[in-house]
C-alpha positions as CSV (number, residue, x, y, z in Angstrom):
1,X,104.8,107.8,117.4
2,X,102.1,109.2,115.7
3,X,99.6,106.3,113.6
4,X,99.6,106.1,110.3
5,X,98.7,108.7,107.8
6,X,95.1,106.6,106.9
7,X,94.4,104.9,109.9
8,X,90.7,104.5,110.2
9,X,90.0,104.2,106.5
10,X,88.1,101.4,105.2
11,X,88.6,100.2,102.1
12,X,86.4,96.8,100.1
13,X,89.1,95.5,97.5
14,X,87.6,93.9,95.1
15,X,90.0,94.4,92.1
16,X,92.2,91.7,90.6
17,X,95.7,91.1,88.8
18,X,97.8,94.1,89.1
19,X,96.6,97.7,89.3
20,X,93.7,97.3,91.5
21,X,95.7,95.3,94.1
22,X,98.8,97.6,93.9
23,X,96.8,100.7,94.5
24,X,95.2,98.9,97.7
25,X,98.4,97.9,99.0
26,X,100.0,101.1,98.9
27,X,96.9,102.3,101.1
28,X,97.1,99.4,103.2
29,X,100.7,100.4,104.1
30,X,99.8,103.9,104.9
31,X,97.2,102.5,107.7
32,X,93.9,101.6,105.9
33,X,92.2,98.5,106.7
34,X,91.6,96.5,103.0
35,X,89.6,93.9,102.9
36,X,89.8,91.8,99.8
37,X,87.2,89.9,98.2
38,X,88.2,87.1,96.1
39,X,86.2,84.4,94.5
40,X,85.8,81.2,96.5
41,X,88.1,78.5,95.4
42,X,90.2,80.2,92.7
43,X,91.0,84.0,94.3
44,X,92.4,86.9,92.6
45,X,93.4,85.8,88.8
46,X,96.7,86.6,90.0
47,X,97.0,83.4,91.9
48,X,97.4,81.4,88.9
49,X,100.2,83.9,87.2
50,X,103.2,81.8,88.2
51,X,105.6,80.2,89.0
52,X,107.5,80.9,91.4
53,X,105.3,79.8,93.8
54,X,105.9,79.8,97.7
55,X,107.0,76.6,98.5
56,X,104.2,74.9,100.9
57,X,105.4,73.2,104.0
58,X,103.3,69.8,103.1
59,X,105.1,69.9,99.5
60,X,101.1,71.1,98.3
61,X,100.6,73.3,95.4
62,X,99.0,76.4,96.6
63,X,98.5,79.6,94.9
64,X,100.8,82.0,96.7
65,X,103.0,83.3,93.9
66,X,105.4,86.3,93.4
67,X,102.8,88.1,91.2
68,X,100.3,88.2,93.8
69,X,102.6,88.4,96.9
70,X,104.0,91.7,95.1
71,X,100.6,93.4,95.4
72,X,98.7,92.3,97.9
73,X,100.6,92.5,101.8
74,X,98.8,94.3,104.1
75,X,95.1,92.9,103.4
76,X,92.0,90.8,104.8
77,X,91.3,87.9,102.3
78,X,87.6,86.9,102.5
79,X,86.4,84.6,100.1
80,X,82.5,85.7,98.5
81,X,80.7,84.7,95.1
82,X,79.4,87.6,94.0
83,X,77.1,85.6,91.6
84,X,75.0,84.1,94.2
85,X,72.5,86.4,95.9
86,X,73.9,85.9,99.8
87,X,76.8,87.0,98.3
88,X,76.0,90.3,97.1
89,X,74.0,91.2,100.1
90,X,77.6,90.3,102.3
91,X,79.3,92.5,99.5
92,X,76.8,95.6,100.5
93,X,76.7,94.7,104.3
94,X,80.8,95.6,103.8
95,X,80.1,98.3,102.1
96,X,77.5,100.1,104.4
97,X,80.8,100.4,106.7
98,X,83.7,101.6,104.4
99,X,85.0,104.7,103.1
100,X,86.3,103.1,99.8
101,X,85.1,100.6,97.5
102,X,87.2,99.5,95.0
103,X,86.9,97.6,91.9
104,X,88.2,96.5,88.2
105,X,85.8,94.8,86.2
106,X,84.7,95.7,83.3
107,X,82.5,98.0,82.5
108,X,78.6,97.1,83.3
109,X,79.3,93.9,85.2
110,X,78.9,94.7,88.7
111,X,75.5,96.6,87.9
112,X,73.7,92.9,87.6
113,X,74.8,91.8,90.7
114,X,73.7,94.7,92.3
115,X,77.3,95.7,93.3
116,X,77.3,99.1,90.9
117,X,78.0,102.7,92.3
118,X,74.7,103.4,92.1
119,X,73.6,100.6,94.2
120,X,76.3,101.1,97.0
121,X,75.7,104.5,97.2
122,X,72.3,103.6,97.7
123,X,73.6,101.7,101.0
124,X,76.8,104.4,101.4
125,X,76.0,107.8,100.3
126,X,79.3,109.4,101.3
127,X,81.1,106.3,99.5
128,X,84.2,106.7,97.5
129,X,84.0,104.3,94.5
130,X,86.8,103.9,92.4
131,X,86.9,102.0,89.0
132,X,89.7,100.9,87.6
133,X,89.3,99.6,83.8
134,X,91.5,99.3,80.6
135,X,89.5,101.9,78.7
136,X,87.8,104.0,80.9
137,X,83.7,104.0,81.9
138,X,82.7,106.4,78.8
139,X,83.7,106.3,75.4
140,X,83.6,103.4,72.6
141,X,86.1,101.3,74.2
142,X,84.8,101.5,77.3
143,X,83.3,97.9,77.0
144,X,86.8,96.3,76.1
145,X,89.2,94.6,78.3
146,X,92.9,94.5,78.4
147,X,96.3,93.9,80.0
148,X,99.3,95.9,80.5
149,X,101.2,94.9,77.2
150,X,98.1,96.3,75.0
151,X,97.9,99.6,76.2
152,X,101.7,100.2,76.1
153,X,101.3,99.4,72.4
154,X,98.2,101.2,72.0
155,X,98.7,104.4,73.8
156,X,102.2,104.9,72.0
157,X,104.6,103.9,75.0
158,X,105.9,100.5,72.4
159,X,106.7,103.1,69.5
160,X,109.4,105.3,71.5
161,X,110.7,102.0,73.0
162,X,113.5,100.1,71.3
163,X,116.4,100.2,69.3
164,X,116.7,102.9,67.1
165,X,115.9,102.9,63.2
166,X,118.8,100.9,61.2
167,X,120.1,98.8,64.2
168,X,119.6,95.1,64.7
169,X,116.8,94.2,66.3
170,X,115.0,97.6,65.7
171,X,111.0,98.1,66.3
172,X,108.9,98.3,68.8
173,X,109.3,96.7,71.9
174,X,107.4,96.4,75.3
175,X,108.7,97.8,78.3
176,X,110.1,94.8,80.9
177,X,107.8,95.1,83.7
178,X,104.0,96.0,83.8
179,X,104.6,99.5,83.8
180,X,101.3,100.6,83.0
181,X,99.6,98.9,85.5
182,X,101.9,100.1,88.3
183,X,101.3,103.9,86.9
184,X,97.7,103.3,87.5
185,X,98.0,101.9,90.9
186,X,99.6,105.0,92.0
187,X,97.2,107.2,89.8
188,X,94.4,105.1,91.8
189,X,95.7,105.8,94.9
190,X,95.8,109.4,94.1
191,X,92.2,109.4,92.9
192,X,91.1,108.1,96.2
193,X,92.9,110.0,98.4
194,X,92.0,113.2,96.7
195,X,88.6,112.3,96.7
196,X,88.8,111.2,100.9
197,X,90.5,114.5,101.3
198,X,87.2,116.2,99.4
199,X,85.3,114.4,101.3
200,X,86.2,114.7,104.6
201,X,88.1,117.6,104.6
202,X,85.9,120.5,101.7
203,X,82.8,118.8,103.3
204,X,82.1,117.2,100.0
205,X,80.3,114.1,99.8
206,X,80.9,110.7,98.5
207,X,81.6,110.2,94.2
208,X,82.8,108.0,91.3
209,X,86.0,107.8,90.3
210,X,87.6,106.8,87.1
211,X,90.8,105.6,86.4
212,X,91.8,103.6,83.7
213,X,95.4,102.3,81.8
214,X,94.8,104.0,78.8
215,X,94.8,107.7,79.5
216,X,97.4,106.5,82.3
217,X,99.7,105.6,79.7
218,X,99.6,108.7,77.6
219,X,99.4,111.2,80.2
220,X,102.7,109.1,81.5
221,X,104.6,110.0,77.8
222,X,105.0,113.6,79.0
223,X,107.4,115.7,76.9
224,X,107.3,112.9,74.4
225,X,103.7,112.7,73.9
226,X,104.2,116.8,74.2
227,X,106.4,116.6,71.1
228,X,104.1,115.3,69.0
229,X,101.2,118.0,70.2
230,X,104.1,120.8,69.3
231,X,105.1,119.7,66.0
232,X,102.9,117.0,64.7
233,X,105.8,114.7,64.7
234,X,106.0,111.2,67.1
235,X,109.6,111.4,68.4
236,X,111.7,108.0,67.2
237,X,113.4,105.3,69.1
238,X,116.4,106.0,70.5
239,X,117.2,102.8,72.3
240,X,119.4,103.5,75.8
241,X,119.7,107.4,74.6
242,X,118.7,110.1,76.7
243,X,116.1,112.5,76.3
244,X,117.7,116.0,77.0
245,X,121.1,116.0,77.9
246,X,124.0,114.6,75.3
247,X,125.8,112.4,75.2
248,X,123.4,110.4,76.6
249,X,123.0,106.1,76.8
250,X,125.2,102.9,78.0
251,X,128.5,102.7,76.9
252,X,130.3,99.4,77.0
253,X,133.7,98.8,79.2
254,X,136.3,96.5,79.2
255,X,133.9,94.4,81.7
256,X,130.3,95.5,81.4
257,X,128.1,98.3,80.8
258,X,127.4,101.8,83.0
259,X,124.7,104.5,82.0
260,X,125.6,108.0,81.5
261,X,123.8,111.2,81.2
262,X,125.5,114.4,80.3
263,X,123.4,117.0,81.6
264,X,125.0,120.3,81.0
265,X,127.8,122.2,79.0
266,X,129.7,122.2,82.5
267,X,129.4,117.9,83.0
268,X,130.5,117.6,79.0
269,X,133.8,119.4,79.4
270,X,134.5,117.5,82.8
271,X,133.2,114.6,81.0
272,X,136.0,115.1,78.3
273,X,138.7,115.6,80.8
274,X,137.9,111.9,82.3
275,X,138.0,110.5,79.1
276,X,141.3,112.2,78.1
277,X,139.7,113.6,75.2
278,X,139.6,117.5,76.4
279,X,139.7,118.8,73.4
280,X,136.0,117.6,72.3
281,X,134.5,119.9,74.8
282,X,135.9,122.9,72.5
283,X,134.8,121.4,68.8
284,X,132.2,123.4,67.7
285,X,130.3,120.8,66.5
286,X,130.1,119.6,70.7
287,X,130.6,122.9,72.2
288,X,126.9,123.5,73.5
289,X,123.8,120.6,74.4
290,X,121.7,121.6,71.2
291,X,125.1,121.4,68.8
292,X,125.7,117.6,70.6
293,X,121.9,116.2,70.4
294,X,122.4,117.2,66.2
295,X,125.7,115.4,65.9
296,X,124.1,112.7,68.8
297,X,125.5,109.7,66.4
298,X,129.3,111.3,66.2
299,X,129.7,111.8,69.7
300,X,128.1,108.8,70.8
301,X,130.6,106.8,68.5
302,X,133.5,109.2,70.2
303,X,132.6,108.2,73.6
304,X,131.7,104.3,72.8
305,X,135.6,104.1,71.8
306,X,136.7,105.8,74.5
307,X,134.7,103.8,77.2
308,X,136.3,100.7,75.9
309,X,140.0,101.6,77.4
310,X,139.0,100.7,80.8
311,X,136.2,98.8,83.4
312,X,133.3,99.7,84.4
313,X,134.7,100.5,87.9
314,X,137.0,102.8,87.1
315,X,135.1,104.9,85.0
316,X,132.2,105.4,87.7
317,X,135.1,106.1,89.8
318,X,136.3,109.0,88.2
319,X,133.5,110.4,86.8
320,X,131.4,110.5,90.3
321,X,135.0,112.4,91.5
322,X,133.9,114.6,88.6
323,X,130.1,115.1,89.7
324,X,128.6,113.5,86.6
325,X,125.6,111.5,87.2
326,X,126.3,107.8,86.0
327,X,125.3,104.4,86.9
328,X,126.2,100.7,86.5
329,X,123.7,98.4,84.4
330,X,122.2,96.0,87.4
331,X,120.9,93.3,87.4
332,X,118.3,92.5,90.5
333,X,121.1,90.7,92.2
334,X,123.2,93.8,92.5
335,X,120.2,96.2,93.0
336,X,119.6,94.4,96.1
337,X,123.1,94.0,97.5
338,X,123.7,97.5,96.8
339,X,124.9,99.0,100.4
340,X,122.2,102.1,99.4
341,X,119.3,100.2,98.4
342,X,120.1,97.9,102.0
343,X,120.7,101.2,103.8
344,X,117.7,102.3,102.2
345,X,115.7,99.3,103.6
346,X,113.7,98.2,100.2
347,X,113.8,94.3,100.6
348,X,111.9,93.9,103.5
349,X,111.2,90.4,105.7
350,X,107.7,89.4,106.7
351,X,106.5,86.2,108.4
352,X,104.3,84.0,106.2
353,X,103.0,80.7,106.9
354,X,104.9,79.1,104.0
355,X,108.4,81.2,104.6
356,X,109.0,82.6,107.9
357,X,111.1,85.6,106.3
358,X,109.6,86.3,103.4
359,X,111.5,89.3,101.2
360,X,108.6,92.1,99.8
361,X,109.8,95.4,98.4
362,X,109.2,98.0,100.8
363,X,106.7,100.8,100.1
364,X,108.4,103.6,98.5
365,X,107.0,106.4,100.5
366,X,109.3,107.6,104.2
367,X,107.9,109.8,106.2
368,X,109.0,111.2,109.6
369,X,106.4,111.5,111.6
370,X,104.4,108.5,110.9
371,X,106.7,105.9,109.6
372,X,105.3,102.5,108.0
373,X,106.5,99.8,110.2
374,X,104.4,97.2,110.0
375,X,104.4,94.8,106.9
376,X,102.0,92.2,107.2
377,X,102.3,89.1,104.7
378,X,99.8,88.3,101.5
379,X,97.2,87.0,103.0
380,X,96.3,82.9,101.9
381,X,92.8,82.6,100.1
382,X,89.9,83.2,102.5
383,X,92.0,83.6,105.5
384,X,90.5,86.1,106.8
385,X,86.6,84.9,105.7
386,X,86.1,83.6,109.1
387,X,86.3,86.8,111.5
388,X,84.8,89.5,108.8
389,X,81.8,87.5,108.6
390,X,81.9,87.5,112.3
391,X,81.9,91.0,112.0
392,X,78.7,91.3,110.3
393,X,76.9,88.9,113.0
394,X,77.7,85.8,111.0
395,X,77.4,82.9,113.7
396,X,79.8,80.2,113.3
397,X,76.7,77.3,111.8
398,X,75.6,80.2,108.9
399,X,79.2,80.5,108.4
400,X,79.8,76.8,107.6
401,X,76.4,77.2,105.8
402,X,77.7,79.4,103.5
403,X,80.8,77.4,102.8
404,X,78.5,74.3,101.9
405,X,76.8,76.2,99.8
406,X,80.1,77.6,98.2
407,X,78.9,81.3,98.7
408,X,82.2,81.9,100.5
């Protein structure tokens, strides 16, 4: 078995909450060594995002909770203050020995401790330094900071999102999870790898790179955003609709909901036949996509009726028998006892000191040739502060000095 596709990168972490950490630990899983600085004490701001927290053996609270568990397997915890001088220089020691250096504060702050791209590079010419920030390191909100839920309004995501104009409970509405911030973890992750692959690869050299959540999220609207740029007109909300084929949405059954989406001409007629309502698929006013998407409300109301004769079951029965792509509305309890997300392998078990088989989704990614097999567990705060200072020559009495002094 061949190792694993970044095996012998180095990355420093020191990014916090979400993005940051999500973009390290898809690189972590593909064979980089992260090492993750948090602040001595507290940790990533993560830790304090709960509950659910683990559940310590001694009945202690601890700060090993499903927000950070979901972003951070894989890594090296060391604990440093970056606000103390011995800090900073253990920060740039690091760094003199890694390929990456990763970080999310805002824009500015890391310049007066000395921790800037400038200043690594200084240490690290063929560094790859990647920034993660809300607005980005130029422009007028560059300075600003922010969290998922702002940019989604901001960048136009919360104004296509909701129940459509004239239903209950219309207006803009946030998408569940932190969408944004997972985009930008992968957009991170493509920054850096893009920029290892320049490096080591074109024979470029080291460089800045720049990601942020707010062009994430409007380069993430696509043919929505695209819309607008055509016509000068912001597409509305069309709650659980579709965006190309019609009839699009969830329908109700006799016992829950299912998704449908009717692609083509060819899945409408077939769609019909299921139904028991052939003859829809030769009205004119249905008979081709565009005709169906400008009488969208009439057919929708056609096929809610329709839906209601009979269980969810049986209509994903006969319509996969039919080829048209449909899906009931889980909840996580039936995603993960789904025989094809088990056979798939996406809950995995690790071993961590507070729950011997710990569940973490699995990274998304297969390959064939250089599978990821090893999933190591979040780590605890500082956990590994110990041997990475050991690394850098640390003996054990400086090391205990350090902790007296609360540098680490």
């Amino acid at each position: 078995m061949s190792a694993l596709p970044l095996s012998g990168i180095k990355i420093l972490d020191l990014t916090r909450v979400l993005a940051g950490p999500l973009s390290a630990q898809m690189l972590a899983d593909l064979g980089a060594e992260v090492i993750k600085i948090e602040r001595p004490g507290t940790g990533d701001d993560a830790r304090a995002f709960g509950p659910p927290y683990l559940k310590d053996p001694e009945g202690k609270a601890n700060n090993n909770n499903s927000f950070y568990i979901c972003a951070n397997r894989n890594k090296k915890s060391v604990t440093v203050n970056i606000a103390s001088t011995e800090g900073q220089e253990i920060i740039r020691a690091l760094a003199k020995d890694c390929d990456v250096f990763m970080e999310n504060y805002k824009v500015g702050d890391l310049k007066r401790y000395g921790l800037d791209y400038e200043a690594i590079k200084a240490v690290n010419p063929d560094v790859i330094y990647c920034s993660v920030t809300g607005f980005g390191q130029t422009g007028p909100y560059a300075p600003r900071a922010g969290y998922d839920a702002i940019f989604q309004a901001m960048g136009g995501l919360m104004s296509v999102t909701g129940h459509m104009d004239g239903e209950p409970g219309a207006g803009p509405m946030k998408v569940g999870p932190s969408i944004v911030d997972y985009m930008t973890g992968m957009n991170t992750s493509i920054g850096i790898l893009s920029a290892l692959y320049h490096r080591d690869v074109n024979g470029g050299g080291g460089q800045h790179v720049d990601v942020c959540l707010f062009d994430t999220v409007i380069a993430s609207l696509s043919h929505y955003a695209q819309i607008f740029l055509i016509n000068g007109k912001s597409p509305p909300r069309r709650g659980t609709w579709g965006n190309g084929g019609m009839p699009a949405g969830v329908f109700r059954c006799t016992d829950g909901e299912l998704m449908l989406v009717v692609g083509n001409d060819a899945q409408f007629a077939r769609t019909c036949a299921v139904l028991g309502a052939p003859e829809l698929a030769t009205d004119p006013k249905f008979l081709k996509n565009n005709d169906r998407v400008v009488n969208g409300k009439e057919i929708m109301a056609i096929f809610a009726g329709l839906f209601l004769k009979n269980s969810v079951a049986h209509w994903l029965e006969e319509l996969e028998k039919a080829g048209v792509p449909c899906g009931p509305v889980n909840d996580f309890a039936h995603v993960f006892a789904d025989p094809h997300v088990r056979s798939r392998g996406m809950e995995v078990k690790v071993e961590h000191k507070f729950e011997p088989q710990l569940s973490v989704i699995r990274n998304a990614l297969t390959f064939s040739g250089t599978p990821i097999t090893e999933y190591r567990a979040p780590p605890l705060l500082g956990e590994h502060t110990q041997d990475v200072l050991a690394g850098l020559g640390y003996d054990a009495a400086k090391i205990a000095a350090l902790k007296q002094q609360g540098v680490v």
